[in-house]
N, C-alpha and C positions, 0 to 999 in steps of 0.2 A: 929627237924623241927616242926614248928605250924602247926596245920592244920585249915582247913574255911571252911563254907557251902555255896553251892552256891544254888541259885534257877534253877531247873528243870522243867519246865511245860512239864504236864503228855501228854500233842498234841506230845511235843517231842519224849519221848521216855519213860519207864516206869523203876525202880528199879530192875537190872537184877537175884536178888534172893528176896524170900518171906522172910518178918521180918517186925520188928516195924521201921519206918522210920519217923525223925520229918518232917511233913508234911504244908501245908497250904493248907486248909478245907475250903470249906461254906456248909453250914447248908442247907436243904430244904427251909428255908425261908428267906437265901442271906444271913443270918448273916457271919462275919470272925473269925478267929481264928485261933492259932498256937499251935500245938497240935502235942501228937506220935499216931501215925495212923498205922493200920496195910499196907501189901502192897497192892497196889494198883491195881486196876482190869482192863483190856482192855479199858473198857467204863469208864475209869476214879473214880467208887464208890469204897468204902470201904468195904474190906469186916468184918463183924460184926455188933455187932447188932443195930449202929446209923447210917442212913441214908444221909451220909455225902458227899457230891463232893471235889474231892480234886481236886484242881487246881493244886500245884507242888508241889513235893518235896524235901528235900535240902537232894546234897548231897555232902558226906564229901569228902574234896581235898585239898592238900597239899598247905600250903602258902607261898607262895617264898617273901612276901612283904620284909623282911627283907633285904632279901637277894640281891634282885634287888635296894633294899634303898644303899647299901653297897657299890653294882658296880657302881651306879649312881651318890656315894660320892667320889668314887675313879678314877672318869673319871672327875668330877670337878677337883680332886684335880692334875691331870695328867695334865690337861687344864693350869694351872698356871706352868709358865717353873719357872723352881729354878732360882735364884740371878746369879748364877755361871754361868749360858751360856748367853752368849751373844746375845742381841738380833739382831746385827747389825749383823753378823755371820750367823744367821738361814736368816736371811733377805736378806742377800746378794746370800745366795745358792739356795733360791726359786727363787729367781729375773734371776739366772742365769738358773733356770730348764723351764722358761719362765709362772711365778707364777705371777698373780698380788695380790700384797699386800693388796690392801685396799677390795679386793672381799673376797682372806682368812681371812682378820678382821672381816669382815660384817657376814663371812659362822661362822667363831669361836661362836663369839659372840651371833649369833642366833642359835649354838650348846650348846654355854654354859647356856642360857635365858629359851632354852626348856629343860632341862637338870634340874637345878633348878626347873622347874613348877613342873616337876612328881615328884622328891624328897618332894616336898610340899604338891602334891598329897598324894601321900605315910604316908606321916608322919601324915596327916590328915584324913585319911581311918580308920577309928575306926571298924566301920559296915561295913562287910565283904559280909551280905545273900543280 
């Protein structure tokens, strides 16, 4: 399994063991920067010898992107009924469960429209922090 950094701001909650953590920094004088920072202090500084405020820290978490890419393909491709069933058949057994047709088209359809979007998503998520 991949794993991803995600942003943590240090208002949230801080690093639950002391270590080098890649961090994002400013400077005393506002500048930015991405940098391994030691851990981080209650009050948000650094400790050592640059006077640095860290805004947040990333940290490392398991990335299921692929993964959820995978179920996402495989529920499109569930969406598509095979050649073999009939679709006068399924259509006739809804109709009799008291199903209307053209609102499961419209429910499908806008399952299958957003369905697509996030695969898209997915697959265009490069940048993870």
């Amino acid at each position: 399994m991949k794993t991803k950094y995600i942003k943590v701001p240090v208002s949230e909650r801080l690093p639950e063991k002391s270590g080098l953590y890649l961090a994002n920094w400013k400077t005393t004088d506002g500048s930015e920067s991405w940098k391994t920072s030691h851990y981080v202090s209650i009050d948000g500084n650094c400790r050592g010898e640059w006077k640095l405020y860290v805004t947040d820290f990333l940290e490392e978490v398991p990335d299921h992107s692929e993964e959820m890419l995978s179920m996402l393909q495989r529920i499109l491709d569930l969406n598509v009924l095979p050649a073999e069933i009939d679709d006068e058949v399924i259509s006739l057994t809804l109709k009799a469960q008291g199903y209307d047709m053209n609102q499961i088209d419209k429910i499908s359809q806008n399952g299958f429209e957003k369905t697509q979007q996030l695969i898209n998503k997915l697959k265009g998520n490069g940048t993870r922090i």
